[in-house]
Every structure is written in C-alpha cells, then in structure tokens.
PDB file of N, H, CA, C and O in Angstrom:
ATOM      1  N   UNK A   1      14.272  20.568  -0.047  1.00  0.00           N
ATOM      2  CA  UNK A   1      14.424  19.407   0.845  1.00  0.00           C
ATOM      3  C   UNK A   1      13.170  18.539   0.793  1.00  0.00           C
ATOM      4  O   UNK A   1      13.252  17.390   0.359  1.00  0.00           O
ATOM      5  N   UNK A   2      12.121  18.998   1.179  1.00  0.00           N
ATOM      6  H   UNK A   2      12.054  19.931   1.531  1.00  0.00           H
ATOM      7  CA  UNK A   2      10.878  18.356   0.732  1.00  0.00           C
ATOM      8  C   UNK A   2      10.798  17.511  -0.497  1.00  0.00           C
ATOM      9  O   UNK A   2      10.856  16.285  -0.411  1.00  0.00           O
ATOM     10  N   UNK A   3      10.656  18.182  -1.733  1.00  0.00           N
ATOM     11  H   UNK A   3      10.609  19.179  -1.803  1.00  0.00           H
ATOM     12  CA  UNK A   3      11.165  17.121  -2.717  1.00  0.00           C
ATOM     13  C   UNK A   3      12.344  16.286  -2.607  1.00  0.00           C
ATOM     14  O   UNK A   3      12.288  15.380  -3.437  1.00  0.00           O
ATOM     15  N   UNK A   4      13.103  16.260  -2.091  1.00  0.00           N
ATOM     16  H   UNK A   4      13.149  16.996  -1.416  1.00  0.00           H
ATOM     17  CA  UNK A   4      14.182  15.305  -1.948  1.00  0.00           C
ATOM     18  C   UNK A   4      13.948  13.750  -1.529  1.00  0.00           C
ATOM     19  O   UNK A   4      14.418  12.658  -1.848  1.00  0.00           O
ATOM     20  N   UNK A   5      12.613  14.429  -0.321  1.00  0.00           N
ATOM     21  H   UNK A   5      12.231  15.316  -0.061  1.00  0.00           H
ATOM     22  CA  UNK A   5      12.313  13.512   0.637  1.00  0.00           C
ATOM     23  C   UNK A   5      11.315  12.940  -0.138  1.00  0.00           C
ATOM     24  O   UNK A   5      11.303  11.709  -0.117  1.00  0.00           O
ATOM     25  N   UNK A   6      10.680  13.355  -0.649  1.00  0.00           N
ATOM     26  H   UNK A   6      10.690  14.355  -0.665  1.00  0.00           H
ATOM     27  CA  UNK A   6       9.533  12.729  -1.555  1.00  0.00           C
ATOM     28  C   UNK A   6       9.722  11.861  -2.598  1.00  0.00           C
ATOM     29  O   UNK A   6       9.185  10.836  -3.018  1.00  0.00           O
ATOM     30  N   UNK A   7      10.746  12.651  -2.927  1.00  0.00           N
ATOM     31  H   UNK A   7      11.182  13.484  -2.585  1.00  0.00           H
ATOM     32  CA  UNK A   7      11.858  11.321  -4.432  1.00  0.00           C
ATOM     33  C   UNK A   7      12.468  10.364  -3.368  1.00  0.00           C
ATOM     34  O   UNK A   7      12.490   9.160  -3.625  1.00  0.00           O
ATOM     35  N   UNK A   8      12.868  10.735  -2.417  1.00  0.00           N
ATOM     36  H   UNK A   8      12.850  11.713  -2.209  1.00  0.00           H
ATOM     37  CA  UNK A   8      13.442   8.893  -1.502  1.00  0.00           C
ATOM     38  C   UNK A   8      12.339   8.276  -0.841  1.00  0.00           C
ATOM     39  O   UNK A   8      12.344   7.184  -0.273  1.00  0.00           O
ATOM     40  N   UNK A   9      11.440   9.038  -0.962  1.00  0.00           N
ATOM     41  H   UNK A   9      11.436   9.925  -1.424  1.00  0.00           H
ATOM     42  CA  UNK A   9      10.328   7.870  -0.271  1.00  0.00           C
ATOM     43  C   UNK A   9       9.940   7.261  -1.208  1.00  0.00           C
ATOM     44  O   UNK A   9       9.489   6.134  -1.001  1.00  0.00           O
ATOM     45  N   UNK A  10       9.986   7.878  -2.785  1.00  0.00           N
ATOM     46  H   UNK A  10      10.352   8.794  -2.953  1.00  0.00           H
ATOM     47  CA  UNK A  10       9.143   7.211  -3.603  1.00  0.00           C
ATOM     48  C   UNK A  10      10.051   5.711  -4.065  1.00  0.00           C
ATOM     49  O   UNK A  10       9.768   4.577  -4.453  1.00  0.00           O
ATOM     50  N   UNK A  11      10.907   6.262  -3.848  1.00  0.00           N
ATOM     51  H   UNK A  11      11.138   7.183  -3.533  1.00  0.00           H
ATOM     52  CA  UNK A  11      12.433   5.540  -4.822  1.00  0.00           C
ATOM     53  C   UNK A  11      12.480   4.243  -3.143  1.00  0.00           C
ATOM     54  O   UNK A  11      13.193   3.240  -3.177  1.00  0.00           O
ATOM     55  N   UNK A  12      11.929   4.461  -2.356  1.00  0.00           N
ATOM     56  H   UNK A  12      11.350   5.276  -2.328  1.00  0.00           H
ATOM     57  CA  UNK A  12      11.872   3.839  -1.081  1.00  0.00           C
ATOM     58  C   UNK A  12      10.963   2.743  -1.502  1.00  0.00           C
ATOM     59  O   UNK A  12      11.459   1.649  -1.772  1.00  0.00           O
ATOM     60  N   UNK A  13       9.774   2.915  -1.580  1.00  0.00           N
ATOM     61  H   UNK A  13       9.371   3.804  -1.361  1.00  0.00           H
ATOM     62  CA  UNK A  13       8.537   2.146  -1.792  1.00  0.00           C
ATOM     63  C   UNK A  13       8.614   1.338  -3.221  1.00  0.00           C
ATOM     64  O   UNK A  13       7.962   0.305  -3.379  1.00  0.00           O
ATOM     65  N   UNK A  14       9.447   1.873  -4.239  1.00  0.00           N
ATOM     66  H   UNK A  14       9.977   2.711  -4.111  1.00  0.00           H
ATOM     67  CA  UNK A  14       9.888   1.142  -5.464  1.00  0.00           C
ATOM     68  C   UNK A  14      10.745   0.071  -5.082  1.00  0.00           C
ATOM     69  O   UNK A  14      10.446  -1.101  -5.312  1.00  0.00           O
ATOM     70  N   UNK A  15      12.135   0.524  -4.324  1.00  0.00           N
ATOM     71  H   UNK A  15      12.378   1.475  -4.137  1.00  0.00           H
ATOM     72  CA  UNK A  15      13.023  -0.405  -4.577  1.00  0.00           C
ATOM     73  C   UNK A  15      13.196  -1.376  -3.601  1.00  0.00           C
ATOM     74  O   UNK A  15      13.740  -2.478  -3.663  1.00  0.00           O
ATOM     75  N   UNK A  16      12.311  -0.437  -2.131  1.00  0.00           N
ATOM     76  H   UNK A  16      11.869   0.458  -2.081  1.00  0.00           H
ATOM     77  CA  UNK A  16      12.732  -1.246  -0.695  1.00  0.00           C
ATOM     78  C   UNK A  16      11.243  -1.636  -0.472  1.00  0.00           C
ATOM     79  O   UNK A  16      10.669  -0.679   0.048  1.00  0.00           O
ATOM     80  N   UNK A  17      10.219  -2.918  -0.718  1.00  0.00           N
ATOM     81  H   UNK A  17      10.685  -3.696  -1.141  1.00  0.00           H
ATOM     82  CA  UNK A  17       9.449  -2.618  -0.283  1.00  0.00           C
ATOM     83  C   UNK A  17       9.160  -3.727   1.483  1.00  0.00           C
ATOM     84  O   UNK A  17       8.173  -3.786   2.217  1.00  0.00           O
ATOM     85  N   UNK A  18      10.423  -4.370   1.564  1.00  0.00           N
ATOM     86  H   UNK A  18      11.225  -4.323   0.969  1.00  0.00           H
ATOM     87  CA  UNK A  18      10.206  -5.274   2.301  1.00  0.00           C
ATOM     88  C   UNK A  18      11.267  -4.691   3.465  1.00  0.00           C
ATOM     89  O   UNK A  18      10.786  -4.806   4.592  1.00  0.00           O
ATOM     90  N   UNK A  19      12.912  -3.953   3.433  1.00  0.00           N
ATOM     91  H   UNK A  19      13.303  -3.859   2.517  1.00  0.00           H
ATOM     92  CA  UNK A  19      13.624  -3.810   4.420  1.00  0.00           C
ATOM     93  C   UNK A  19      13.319  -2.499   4.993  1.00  0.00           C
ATOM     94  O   UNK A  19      13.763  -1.556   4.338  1.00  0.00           O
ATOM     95  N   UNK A  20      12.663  -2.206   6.066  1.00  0.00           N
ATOM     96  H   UNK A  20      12.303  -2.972   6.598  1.00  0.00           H
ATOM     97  CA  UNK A  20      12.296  -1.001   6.410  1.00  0.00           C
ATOM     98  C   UNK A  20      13.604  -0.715   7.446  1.00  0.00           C
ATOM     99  O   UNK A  20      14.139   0.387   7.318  1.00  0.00           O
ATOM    100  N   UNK A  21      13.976  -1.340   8.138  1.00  0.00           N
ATOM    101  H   UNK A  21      13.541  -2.235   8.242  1.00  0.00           H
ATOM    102  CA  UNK A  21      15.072  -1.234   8.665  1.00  0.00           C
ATOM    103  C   UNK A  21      16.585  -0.827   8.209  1.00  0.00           C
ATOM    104  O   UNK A  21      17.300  -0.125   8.925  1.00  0.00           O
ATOM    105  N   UNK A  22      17.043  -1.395   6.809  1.00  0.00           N
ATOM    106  H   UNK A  22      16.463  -1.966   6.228  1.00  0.00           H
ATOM    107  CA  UNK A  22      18.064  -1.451   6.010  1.00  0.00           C
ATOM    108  C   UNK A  22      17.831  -0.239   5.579  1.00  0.00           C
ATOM    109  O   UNK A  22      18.756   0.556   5.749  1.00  0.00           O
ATOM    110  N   UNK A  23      16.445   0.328   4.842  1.00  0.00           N
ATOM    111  H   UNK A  23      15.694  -0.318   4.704  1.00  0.00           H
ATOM    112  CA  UNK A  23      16.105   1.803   4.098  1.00  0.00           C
ATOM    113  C   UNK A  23      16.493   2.843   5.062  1.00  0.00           C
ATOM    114  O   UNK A  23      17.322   3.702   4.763  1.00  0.00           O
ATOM    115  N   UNK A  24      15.893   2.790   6.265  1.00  0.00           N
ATOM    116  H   UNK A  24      15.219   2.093   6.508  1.00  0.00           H
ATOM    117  CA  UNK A  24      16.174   3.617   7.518  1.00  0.00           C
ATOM    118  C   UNK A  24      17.387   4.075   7.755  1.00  0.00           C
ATOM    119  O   UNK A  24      17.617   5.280   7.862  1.00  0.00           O
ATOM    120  N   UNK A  25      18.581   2.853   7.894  1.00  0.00           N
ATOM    121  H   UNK A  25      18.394   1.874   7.806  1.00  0.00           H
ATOM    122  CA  UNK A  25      19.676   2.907   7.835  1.00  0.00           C
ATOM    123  C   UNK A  25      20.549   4.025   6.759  1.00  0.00           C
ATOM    124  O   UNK A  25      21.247   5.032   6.876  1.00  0.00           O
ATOM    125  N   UNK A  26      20.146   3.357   5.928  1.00  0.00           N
ATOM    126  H   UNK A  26      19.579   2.540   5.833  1.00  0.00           H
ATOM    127  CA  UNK A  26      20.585   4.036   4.560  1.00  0.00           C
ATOM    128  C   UNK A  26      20.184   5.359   4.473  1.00  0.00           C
ATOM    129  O   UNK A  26      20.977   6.120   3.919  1.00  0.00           O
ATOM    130  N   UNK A  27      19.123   5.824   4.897  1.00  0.00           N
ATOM    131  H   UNK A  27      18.479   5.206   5.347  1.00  0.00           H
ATOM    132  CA  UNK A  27      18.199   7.205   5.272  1.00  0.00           C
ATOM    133  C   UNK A  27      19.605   8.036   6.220  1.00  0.00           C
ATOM    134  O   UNK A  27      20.283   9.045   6.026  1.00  0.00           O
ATOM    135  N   UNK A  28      19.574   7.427   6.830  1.00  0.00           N
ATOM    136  H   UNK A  28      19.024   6.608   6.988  1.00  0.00           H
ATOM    137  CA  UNK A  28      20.387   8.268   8.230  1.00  0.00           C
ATOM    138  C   UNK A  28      21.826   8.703   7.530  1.00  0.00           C
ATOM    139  O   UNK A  28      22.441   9.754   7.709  1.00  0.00           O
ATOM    140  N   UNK A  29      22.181   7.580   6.676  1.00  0.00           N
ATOM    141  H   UNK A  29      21.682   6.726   6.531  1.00  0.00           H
ATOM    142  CA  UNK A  29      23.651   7.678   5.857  1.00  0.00           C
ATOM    143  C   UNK A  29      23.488   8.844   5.049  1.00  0.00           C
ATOM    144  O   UNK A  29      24.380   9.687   5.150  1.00  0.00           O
ATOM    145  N   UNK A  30      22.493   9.088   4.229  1.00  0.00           N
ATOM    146  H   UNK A  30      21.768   8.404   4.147  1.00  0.00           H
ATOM    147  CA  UNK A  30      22.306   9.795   3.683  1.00  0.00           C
ATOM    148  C   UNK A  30      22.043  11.249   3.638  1.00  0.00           C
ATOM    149  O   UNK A  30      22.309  11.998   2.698  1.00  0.00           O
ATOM    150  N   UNK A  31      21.384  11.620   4.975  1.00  0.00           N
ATOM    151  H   UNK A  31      21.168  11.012   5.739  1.00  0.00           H
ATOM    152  CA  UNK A  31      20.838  12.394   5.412  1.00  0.00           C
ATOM    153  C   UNK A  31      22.125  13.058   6.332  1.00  0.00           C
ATOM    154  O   UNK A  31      22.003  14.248   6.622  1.00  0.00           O
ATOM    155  N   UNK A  32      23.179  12.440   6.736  1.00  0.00           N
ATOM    156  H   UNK A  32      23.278  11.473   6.500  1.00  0.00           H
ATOM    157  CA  UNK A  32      23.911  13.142   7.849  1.00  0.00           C
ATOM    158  C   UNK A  32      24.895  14.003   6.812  1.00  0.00           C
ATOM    159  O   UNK A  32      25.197  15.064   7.358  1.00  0.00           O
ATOM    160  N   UNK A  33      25.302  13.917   5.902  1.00  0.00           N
ATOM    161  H   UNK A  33      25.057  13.055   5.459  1.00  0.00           H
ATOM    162  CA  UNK A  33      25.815  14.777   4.625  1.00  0.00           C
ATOM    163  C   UNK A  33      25.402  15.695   4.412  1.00  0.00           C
ATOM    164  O   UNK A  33      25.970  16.773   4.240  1.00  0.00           O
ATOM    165  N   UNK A  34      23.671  15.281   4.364  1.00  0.00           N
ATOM    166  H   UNK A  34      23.210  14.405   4.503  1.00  0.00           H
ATOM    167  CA  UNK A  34      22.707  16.513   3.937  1.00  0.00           C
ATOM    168  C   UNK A  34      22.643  17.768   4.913  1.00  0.00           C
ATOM    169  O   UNK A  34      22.597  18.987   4.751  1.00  0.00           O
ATOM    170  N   UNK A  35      22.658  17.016   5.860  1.00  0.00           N
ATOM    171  H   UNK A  35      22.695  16.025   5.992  1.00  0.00           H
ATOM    172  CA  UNK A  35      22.305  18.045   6.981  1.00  0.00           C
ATOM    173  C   UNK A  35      23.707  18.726   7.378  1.00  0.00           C
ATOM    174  O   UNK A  35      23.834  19.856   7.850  1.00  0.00           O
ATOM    175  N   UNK A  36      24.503  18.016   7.155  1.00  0.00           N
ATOM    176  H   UNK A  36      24.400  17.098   6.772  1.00  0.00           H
ATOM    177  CA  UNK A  36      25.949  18.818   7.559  1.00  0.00           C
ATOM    178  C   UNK A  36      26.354  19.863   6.645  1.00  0.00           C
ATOM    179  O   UNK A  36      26.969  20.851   7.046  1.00  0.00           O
ATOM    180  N   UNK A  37      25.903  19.614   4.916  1.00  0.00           N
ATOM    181  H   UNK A  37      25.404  18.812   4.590  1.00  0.00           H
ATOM    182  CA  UNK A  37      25.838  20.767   4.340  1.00  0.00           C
ATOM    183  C   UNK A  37      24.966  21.852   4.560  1.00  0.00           C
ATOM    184  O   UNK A  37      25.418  22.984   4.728  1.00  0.00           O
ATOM    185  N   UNK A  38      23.643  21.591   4.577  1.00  0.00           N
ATOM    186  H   UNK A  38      23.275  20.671   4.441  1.00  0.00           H
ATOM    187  CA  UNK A  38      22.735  23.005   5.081  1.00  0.00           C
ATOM    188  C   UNK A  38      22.295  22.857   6.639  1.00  0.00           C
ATOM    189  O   UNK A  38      21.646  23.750   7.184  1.00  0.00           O
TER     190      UNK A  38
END
C-alpha cells in the first residue's frame, strides 16, 4: 500500500500540479475500491 501511495503521489505531482482539489477527488475514487478490497 505504501508504494501505491508513493506511485500516486508521484504520478500526482507529474500530472496534477495545479488541481489539488480534482486529485483529492480522484484519490477518494480510487481509494474506496482499495479499501473495500483489503
């Protein structure tokens, strides 16, 4: 999980460097899958 988070922060700061809000969003989308599997 740690690396996961580390590849979307990085892939965060590459692709999002201006919508911190929109990334966030997208974070939560992403993350509620994750967490519902483990």
């Amino acid at each position: 999980y740690v690396k996961s988070a580390r590849v979307v922060g990085d892939v965060i700061g590459k692709y999002h460097p201006h919508g911190d809000l929109a990334v966030y969003n997208t974070i939560v989308r992403m993350a509620q899958p994750f967490s519902l599997r483990y």
